[in-house]
C-alpha positions as MATLAB code, in Angstrom:
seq = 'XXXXXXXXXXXXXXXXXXXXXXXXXXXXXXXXXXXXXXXXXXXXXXXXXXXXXXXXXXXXXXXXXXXXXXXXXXXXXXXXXXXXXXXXXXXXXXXXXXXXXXXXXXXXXXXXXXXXXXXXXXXXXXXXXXXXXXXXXXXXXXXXXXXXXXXXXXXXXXXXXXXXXXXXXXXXXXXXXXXXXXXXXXXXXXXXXXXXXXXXXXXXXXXXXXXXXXXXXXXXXXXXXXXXXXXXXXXXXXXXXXXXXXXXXXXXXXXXXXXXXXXXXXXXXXXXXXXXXXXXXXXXXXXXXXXXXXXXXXXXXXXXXXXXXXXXXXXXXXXXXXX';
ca = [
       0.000    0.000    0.000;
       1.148    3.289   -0.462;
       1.699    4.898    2.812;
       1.591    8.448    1.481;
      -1.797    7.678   -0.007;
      -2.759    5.857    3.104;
      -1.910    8.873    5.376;
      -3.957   11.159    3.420;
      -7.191    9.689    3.468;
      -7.090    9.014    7.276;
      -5.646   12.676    7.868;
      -2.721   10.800    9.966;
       0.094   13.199    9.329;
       3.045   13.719    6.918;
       6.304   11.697    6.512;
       4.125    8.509    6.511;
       6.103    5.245    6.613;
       4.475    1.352    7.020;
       5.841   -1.263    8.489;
       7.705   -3.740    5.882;
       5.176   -6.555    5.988;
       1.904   -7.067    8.546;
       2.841   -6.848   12.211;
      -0.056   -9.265   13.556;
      -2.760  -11.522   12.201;
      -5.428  -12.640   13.249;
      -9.108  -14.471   12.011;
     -10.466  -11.639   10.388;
      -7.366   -9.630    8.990;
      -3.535   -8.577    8.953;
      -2.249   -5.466   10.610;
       0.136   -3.561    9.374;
       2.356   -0.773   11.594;
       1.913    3.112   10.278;
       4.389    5.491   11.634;
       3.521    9.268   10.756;
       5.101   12.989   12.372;
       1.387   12.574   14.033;
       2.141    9.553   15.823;
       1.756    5.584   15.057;
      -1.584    3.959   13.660;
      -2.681    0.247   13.216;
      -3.845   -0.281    9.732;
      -6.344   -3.257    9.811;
      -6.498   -5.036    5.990;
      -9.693   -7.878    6.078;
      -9.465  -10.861    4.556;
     -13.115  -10.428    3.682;
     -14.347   -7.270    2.599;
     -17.496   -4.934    4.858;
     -20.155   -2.178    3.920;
     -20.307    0.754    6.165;
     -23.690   -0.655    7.295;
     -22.528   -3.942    8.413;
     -19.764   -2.041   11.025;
     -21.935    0.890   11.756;
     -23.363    0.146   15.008;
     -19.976   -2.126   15.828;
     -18.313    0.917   15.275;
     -20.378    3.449   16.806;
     -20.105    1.071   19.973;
     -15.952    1.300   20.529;
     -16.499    5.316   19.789;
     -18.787    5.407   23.399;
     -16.648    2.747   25.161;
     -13.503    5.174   24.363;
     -15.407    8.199   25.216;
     -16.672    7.045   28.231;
     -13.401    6.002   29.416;
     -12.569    1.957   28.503;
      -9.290    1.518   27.660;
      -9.726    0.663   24.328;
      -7.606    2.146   21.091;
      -9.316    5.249   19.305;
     -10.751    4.474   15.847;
     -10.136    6.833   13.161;
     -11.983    7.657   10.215;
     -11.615    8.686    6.846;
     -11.675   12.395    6.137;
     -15.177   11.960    4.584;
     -15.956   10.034    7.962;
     -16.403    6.462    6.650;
     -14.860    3.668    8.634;
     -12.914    1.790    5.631;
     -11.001    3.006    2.603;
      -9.686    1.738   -0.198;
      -6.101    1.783   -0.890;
      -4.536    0.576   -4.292;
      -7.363   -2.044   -4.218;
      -7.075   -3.362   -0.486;
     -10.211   -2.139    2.348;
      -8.784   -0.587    5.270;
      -9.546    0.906    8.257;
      -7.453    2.357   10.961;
      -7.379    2.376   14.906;
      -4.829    4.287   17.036;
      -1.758    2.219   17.892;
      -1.374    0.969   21.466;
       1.559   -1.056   22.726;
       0.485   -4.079   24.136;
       1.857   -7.466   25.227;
       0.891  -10.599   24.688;
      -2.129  -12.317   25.765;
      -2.743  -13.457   29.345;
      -5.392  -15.265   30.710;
      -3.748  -14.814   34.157;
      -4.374  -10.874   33.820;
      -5.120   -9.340   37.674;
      -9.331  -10.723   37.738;
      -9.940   -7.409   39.928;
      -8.953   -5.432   36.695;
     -10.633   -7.428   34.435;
     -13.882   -7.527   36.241;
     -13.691   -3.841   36.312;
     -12.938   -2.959   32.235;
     -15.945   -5.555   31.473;
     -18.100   -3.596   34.035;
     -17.556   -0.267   32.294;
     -17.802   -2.242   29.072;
     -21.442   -3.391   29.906;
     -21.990    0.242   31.156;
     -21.921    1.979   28.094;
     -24.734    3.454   26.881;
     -25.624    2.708   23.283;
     -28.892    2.895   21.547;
     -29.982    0.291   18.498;
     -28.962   -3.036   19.310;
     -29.024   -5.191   16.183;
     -29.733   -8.020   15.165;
     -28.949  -11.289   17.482;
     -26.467  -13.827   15.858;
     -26.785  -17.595   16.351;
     -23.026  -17.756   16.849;
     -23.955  -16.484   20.226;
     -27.041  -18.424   21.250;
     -27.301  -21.714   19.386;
     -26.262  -25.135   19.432;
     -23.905  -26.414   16.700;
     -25.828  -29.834   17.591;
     -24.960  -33.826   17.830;
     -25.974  -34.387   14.178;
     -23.097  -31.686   13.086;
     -20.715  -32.805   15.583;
     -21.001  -36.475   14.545;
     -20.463  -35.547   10.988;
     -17.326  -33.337   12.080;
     -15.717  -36.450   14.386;
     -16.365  -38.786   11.042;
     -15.378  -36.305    8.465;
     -11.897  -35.633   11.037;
     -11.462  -39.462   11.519;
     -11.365  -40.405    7.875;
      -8.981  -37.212    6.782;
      -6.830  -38.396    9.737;
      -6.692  -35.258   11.841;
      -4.680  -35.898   14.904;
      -6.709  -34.055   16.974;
     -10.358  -36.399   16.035;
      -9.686  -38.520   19.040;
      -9.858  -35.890   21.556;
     -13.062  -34.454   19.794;
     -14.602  -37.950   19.579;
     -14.397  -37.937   23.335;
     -15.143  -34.407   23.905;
     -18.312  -34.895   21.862;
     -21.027  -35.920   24.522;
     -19.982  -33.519   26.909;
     -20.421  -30.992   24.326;
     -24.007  -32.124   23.489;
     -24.715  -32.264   27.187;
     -23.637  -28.608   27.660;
     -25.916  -27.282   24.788;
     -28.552  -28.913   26.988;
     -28.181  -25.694   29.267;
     -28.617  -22.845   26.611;
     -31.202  -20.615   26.892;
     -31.988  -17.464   24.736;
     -30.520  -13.715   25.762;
     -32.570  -12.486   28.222;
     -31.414   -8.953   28.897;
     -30.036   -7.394   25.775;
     -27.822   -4.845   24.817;
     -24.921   -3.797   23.465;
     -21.671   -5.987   24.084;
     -18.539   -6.710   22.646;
     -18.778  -10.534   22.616;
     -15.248  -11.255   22.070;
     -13.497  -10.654   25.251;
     -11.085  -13.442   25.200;
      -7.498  -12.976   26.451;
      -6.357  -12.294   22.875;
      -9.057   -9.129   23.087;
      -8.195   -7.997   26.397;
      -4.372   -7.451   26.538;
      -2.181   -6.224   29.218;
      -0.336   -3.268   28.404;
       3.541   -1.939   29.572;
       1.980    0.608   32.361;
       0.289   -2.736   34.065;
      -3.386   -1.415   32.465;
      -5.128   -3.366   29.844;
      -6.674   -2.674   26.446;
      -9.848   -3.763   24.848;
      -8.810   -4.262   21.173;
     -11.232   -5.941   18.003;
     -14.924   -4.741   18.428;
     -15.551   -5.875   15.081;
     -17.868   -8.802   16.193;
     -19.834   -6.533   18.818;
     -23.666   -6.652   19.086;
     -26.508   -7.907   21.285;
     -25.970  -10.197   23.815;
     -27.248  -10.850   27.270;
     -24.669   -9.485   29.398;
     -24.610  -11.540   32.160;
     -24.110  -14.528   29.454;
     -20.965  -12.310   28.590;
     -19.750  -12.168   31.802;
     -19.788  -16.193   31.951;
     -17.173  -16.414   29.286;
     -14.769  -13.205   30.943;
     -15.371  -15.725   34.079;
     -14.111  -19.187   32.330;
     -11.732  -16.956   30.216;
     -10.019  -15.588   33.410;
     -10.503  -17.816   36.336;
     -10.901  -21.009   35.002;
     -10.672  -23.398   38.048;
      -8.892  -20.931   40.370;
     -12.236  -19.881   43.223;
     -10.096  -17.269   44.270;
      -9.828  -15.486   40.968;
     -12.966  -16.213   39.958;
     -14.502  -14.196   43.265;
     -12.098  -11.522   43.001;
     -13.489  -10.895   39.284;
     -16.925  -10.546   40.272;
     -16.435   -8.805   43.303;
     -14.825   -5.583   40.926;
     -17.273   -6.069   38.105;
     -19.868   -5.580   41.244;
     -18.442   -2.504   43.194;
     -17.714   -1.489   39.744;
     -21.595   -1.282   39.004;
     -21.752   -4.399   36.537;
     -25.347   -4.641   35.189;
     -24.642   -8.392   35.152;
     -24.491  -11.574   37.005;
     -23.902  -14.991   36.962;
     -26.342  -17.557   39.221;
     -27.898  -20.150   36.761;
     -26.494  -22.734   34.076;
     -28.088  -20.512   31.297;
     -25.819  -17.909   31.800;
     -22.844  -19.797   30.283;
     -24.737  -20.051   27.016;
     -22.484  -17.460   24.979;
     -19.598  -19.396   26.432;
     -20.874  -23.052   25.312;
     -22.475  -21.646   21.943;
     -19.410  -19.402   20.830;
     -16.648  -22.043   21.772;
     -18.719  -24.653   20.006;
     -18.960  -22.513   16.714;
     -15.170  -22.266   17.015;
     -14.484  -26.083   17.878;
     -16.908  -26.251   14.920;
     -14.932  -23.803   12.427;
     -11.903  -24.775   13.590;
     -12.238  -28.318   12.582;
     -13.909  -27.037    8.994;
     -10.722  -25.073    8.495;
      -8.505  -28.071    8.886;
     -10.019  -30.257    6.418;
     -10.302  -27.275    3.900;
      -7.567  -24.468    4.305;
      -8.282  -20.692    3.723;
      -7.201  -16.978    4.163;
      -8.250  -17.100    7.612;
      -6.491  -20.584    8.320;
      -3.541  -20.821    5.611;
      -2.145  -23.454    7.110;
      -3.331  -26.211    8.966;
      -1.217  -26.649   11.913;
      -2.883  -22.876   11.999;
      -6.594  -25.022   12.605;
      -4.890  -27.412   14.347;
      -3.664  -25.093   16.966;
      -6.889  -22.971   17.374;
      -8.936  -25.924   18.089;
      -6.293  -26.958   20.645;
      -7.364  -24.015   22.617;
     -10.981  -25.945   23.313;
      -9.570  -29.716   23.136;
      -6.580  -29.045   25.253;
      -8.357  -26.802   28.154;
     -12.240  -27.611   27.967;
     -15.400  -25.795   29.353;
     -16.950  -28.702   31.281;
     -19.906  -29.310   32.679;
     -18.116  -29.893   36.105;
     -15.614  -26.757   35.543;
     -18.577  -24.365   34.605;
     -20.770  -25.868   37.574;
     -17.447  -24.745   40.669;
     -17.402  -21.431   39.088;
     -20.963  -20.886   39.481;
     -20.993  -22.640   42.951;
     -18.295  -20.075   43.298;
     -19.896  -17.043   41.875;
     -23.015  -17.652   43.908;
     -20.904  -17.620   47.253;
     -20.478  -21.495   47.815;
     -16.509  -21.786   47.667;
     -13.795  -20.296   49.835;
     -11.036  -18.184   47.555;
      -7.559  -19.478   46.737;
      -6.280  -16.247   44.853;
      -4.441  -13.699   46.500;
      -3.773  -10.241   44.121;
      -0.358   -9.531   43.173;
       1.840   -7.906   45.146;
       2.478   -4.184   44.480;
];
């Protein structure tokens, strides 16, 4: 891309220079590094291309979360104030650069619990549509054709979904439709919430944001972050409760956006393997994003001691990091 060109349309300054190649990748797109006398930009290049329409409320949504104060990277818009461009044939769109590190699921829970609080306290009119990614079962009939399809490709990862499959049914026993909707991010994994150099953390890729039932949010920021530790799991909701939270977790239901989203990935991630594409080149690429569900999973019996947990049954084991 030419960074000259690039500059211009964003209004990012003069003496514009990008990096050599993309700096990160990730499902949806590469980033590339854009240094300018105004400062340094993240230029985000899709590998499938968006109307303004289709990241219009998305949008809109990180624009109140930075105003109102969530650590989250500024976006920046086109001088005619559209989200993308296009530059020598490529869509782009460009955030303020933040230096972060890399993820980390074992991120302080207090300070976690408190950027998803202020997350679910933003304000934001027109909600949109609901997405099944969020809500729905992937089901036994597709996950026995997956485990067959897997077996007789030869994926080495089809025994450990053959005997993840009935626990996976089981938990899609438990989902229930949102209940209290509104505007969320519904991606706050650790890749999404990063720690940064001053010991803060930022919120980055709001691309996938839209309705969701909050507390069913805050189930998968409490399996994300606390996993089987009581202790961190308390300390999380303790902040995202003095923190004003609108939120809470007391019933099975509200791990649906957990058990439905990391079901769609188990589900995609296995559909990548056997066919290969921009978003999974390779696929020891598949092979290692299913990992993530086969290697760790969201049990019945894990997601049942964080709730015992969350609803005041178990003593805490955490202690917060010494300052």
């Amino acid at each position: 891309m030419d960074a000259v060109d690039l500059a211009r349309r964003f209004a990012l300054g003069g003496a514009a220079r990008l990096s050599d190649g993309p700096v990160a990748r990730g499902k949806q797109g590469l980033v590339w590094r854009l240094e300018t006398e105004d400062g340094s930009w993240a230029v985000k290049v899709p590998f499938h291309q968006s109307g303004e329409d289709e990241v219009r409320l998305a949008t809109a949504f990180q624009e109140a979360a930075y105003t109102a104060g969530v650590p989250t990277p500024q976006v920046r818009r086109t001088t005619e104030g559209s989200v993308f461009a296009t530059v020598e044939g490529r869509q782009v769109r460009v955030y303020e650069w933040v230096d972060v590190k890399a993820p980390d699921p074992c991120l302080d829970p207090a300070l976690v619990g408190t950027v998803v609080a202020a997350i679910h306290r933003v304000p934001v009119t027109e909600p949109g549509q609901l997405d099944p990614w969020y809500h729905e079962p992937v089901g036994a009939d597709r996950w026995d054709q997956l485990v067959q399809q897997l077996v007789e490709a030869g994926a080495p990862f089809a025994a450990q979904l053959a005997d993840l499959r009935d626990e996976l049914v089981a938990l899609e026993s438990w989902l229930e439709p949102p209940q209290m909707l509104r505007t969320c991010h519904r991606d706050l994994w650790a890749d999404n919430v990063l720690p940064t150099a001053d010991g803060g953390v930022c919120v980055i890729d709001w691309e996938n944001s839209g309705p969701a039932d909050p507390s069913q949010e805050l189930g998968c920021v409490l399996f994300e972050f606390a996993r089987a530790d009581p202790g961190r799991a308390r300390a999380l909701i303790d902040a995202y409760r003095e923190a004003a939270g609108p939120a809470t977790v007391n019933r099975r239901g509200h791990f649906s956006m957990l058990i439905a989203q990391l079901g769609h990935i188990t589900e995609i991630a296995a559909t990548d393997w056997l066919t290969p594409n921009a978003r999974s080149p390779e696929r020891a690429d598949s092979a290692a994003w299913i990992s993530e569900v086969l290697d760790d999973p969201h049990t019945r019996e894990l997601l049942e001691t964080l709730l015992t947990v969350v609803c005041g049954g178990a003593a805490p084991s955490w202690q917060p990091p010494e300052i």
